[in-house]
C-alpha positions as CSV (number, residue, x, y, z in Angstrom):
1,X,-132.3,-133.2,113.9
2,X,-130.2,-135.8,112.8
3,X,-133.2,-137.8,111.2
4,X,-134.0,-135.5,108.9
5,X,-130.6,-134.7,108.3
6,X,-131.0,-138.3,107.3
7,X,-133.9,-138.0,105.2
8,X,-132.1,-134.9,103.1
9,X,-128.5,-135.9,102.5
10,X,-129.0,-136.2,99.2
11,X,-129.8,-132.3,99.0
12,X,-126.5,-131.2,101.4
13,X,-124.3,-133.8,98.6
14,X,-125.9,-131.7,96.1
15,X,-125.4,-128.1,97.8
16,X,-121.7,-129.0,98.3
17,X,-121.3,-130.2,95.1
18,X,-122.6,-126.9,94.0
19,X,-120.7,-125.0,96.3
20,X,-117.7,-126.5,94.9
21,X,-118.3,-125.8,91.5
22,X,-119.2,-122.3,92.0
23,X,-116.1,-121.8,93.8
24,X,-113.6,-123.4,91.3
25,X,-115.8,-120.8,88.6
26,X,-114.7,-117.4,91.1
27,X,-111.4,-118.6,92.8
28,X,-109.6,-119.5,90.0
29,X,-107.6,-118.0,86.9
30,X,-107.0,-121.1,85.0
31,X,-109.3,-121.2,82.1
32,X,-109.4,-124.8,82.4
33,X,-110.2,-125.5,86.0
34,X,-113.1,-122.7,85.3
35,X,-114.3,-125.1,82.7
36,X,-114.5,-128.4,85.6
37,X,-116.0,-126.3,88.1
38,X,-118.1,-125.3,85.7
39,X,-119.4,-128.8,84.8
40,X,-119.7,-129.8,88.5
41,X,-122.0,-126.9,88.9
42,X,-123.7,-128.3,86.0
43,X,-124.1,-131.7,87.5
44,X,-125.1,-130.5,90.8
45,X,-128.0,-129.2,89.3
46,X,-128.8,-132.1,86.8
47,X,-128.7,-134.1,90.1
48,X,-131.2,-131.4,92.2
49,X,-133.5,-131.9,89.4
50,X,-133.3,-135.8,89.2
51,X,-134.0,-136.1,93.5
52,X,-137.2,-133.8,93.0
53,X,-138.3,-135.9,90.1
54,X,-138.3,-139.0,92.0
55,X,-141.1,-140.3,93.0
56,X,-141.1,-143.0,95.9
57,X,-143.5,-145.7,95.0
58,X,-144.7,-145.0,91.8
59,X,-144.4,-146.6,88.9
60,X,-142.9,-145.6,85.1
61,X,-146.1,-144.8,83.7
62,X,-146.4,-147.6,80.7
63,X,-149.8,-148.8,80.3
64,X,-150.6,-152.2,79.5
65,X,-152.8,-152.4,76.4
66,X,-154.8,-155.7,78.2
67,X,-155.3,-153.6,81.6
68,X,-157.2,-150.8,79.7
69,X,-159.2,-153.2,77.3
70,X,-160.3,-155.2,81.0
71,X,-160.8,-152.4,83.0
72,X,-158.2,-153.5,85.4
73,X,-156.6,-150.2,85.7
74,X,-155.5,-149.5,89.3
75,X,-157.2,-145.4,89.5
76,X,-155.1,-145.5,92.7
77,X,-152.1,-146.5,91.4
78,X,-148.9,-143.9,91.7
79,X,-147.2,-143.1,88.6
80,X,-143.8,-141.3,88.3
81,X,-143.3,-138.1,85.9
82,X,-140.9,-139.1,83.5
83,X,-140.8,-135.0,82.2
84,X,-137.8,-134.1,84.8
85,X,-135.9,-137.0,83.6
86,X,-136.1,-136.3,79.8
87,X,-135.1,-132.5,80.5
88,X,-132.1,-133.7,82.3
89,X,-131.2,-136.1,79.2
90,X,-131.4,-132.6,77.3
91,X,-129.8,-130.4,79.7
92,X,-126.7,-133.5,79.8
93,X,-126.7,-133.3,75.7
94,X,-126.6,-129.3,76.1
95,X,-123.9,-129.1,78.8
96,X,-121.6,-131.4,77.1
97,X,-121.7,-129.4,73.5
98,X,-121.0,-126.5,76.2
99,X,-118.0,-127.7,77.8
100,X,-116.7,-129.4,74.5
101,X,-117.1,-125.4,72.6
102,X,-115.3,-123.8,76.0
103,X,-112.6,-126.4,75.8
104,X,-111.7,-125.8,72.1
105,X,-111.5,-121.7,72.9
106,X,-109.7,-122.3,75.5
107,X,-107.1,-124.0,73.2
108,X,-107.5,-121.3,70.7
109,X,-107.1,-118.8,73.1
110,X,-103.7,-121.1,74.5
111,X,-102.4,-120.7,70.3
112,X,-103.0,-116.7,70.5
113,X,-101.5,-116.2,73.7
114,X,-99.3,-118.9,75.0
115,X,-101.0,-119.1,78.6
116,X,-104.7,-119.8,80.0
117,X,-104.1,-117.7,82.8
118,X,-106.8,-115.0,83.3
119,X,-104.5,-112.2,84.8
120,X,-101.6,-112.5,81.8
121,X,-104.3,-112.5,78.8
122,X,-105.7,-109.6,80.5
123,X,-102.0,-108.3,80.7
124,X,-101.1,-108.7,77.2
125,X,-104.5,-107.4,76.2
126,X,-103.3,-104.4,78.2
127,X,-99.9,-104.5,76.8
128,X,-101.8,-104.4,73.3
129,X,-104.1,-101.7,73.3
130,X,-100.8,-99.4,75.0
131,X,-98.9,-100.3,71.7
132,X,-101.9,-99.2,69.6
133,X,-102.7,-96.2,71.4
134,X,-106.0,-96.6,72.3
């Protein structure tokens, strides 16, 4: 049990990591805090994707002009994917435009209502539509 505990610890960092950031998303009101957990979730996953994109023992697959003009080419030779690691470079672009456009409405919303606390812009929301009459 504890060897393949071993073998996997990688995957439990990577389940608490996402554990955490999941949490920080549902237990909090901050606006803010939602954003970090947020991105640790996002990491978590960028990280899950990495650890099943590795291959142990293979090789980046960069051919050598000389070994295919010779014929030297190893057919048993292991080569790593390099597609899981270029969607991650993506996904890392992708998440940080996302967390950059959360953070600046999250300082608009701070400039409309004077807090980033979910439960008091859902009050004055309230408060609002009372005044109006809807």
């Amino acid at each position: 049990m504890l060897e393949m505990l071993s073998e996997r610890f990688v995957y439990v960092v990577i389940i608490v990591l996402m554990m955490t950031g999941l949490y920080a998303l549902i237990a909090t009101g901050n606006l803010v805090k939602r954003m970090v957990g947020l991105t640790i979730f996002q990491t978590s996953v960028f990280l899950l994707y990495i650890t099943m994109g590795k291959v142990f023992g293979g090789v980046p697959p960069i051919l050598d002009y000389k070994d295919l003009s010779n014929g030297t080419l190893d057919p048993n030779q292991l080569y790593s994917n390099p597609l899981p690691h270029v969607l991650i470079l993506t996904a890392i672009v992708v998440g940080v435009a996302t967390l950059a456009m959360g953070l600046a409405l999250v300082v608009r919303i701070r400039e409309a209502y004077g807090t980033i606390e979910d439960d008091a812009i859902s009050e004055a929301d309230y408060s609002l539509e009372l005044e109006k009459g809807v």
